[in-house]
N, C-alpha and C positions, 0 to 999 in steps of 0.2 A: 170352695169348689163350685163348678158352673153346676147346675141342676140336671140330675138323672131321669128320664123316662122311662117307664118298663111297664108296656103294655102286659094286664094280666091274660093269659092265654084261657081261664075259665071262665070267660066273656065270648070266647069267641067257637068257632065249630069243630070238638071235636073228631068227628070223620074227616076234617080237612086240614091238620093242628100244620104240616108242611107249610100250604098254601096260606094258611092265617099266618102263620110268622113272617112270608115275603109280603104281607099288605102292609106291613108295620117296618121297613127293610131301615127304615131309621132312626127306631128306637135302640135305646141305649144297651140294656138286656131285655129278656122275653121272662119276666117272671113266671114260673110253673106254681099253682098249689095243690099242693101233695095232700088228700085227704084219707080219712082211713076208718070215719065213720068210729070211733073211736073218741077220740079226743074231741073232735068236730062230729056235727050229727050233718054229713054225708062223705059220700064217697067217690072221689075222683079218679087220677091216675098215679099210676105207681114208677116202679123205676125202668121196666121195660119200656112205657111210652118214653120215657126222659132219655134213654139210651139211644130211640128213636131217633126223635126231635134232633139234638146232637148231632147225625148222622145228616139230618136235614137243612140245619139252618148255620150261620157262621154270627150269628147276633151269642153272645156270651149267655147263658142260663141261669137264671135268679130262681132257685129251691126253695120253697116256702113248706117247709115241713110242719103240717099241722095234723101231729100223727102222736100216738103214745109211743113207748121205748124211744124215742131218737138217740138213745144212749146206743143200742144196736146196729138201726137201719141208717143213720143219717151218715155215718163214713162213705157209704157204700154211692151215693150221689157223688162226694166227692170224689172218689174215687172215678165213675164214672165218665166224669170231666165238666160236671155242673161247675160254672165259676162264682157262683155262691152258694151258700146253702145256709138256711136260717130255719133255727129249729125251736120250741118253746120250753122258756125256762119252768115253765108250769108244769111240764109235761119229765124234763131231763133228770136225770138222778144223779149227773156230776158232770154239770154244766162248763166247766172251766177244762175238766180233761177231754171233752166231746169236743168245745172250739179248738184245742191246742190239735186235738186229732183231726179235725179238720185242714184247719192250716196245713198240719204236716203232709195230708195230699195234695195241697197243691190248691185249694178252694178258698176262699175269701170265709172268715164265719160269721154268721151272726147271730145273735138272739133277740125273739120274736116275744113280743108283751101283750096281751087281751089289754081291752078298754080299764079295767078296772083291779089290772094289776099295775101297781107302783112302780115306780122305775128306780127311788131313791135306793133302795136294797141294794142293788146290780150296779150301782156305779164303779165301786172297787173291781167289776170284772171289765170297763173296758178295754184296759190294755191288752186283755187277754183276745180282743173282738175285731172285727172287722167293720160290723154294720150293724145298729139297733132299730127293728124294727115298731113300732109303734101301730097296734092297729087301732083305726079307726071306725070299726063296725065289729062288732060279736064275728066272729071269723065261723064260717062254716059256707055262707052261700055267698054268691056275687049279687049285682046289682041291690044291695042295702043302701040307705040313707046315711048320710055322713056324721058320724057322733061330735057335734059342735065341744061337748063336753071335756074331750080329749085334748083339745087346742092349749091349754094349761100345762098338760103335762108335755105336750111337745116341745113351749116353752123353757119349761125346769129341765127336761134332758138334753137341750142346745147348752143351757149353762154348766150342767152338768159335765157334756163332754169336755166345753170348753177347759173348764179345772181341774179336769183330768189329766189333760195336753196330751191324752189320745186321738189317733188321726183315725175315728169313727164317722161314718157316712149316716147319716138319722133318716131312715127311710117311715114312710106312711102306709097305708093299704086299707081301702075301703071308702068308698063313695067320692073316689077323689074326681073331681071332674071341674070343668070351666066353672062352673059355680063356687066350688069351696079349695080349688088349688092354691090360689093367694094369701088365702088365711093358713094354709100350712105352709108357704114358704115363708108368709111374718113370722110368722111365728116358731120358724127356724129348721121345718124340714128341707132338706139337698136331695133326696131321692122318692120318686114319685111313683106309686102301683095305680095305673088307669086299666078299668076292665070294661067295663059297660059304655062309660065315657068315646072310647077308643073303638071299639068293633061295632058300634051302632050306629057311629059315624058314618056319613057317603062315604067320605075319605079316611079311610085309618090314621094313616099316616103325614095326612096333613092335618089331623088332631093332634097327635104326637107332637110336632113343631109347634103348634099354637101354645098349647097345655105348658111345654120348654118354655116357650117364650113369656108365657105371663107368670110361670115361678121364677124366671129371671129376674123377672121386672121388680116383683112382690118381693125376693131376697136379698134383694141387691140396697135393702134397709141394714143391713147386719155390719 
């Protein structure tokens, strides 16, 4: 599949989350992360802003739930009209009934992995998934340094899904930018989370395209 963009929106301003999504008008989704101070040590926005947003922009909604319970709250995105929603297996107490409840609204599922949780475990649940997230920084803040470390197991989970012959999207998130985007599309990610990279830019959105273009270039080894 061609490579996904999804500017992260916890990059960008707050008071103006409408207007920061029209800067970005060509990326692929506008990735949200949901934090809850909780499971992550800070605290973002919740589902009233995401109800918002929705109301504001026509780019599709990537939920990045980095919350405890998602066994509870994480329907309720889909529900919503988030057209993803991706929630952590570290956190979930019945991972595989949460994706299938997902789906059943109508949401794409995913499950979302820390740096130095394994991916080998969770393979038997990709058919139940939609999109496996892999982060690449300790998930809590934006603008973090790119965990080179991770590049291995992005690898093992491309072959992974492959043997699966699950039609799973391997997304990234954390420190991805012009610098380290080519080493995850070698290395076998298709969907790309830019947050600092993207709204620090003169141009949003012509970061967006560039960022597209050189995970094209870089995946097009596969």
């Amino acid at each position: 599949m061609a490579p996904l963009l999804c500017p992260s929106l916890l990059a960008s301003d707050f008071a103006r989350l409408a207007d920061e999504a029209a800067r970005v008008s060509s990326a692929d989704m506008l990735h949200v992360d949901v934090m809850d101070n909780h499971f992550v040590p800070n605290l973002t926005l919740g589902l009233p802003i995401v109800e918002s947003l929705l109301k504001a922009t026509t780019i599709p909604l990537d939920c990045h739930l980095m919350i405890e319970d998602p066994d509870r709250w994480a329907p309720a995105y889909a529900e919503a009209g988030a057209a993803s929603v991706t929630f952590h297996v570290e956190a979930a107490r019945a991972p595989i009934r949460l994706a299938r409840e997902l789906r059943a609204q109508g949401a794409r599922a995913g499950i979302g992995l820390r740096p130095a949780t394994p991916v080998e475990p969770y393979a038997d649940m990709f058919p139940e998934i939609d999109m496996l997230l892999l982060m690449t920084v300790e998930p809590g803040f934006g603008g973090q340094k790119f965990l080179d470390v991770v590049l291995p197991k992005i690898t093992i989970a491309r072959e992974l899904i492959r043997k699966s012959g699950a039609q799973v999207w391997l997304q990234v998130d954390g420190g991805v930018s012009v610098e380290t985007i080519e080493r995850c599309a070698s290395a076998g990610a298709d969907v790309f989370v830019a947050g600092s990279a993207v709204f620090a830019a003169a141009d949003p959105d012509a970061m967006v395209g560039q960022l597209r273009e050189m995970a094209t270039k870089a995946g097009s080894v596969h």
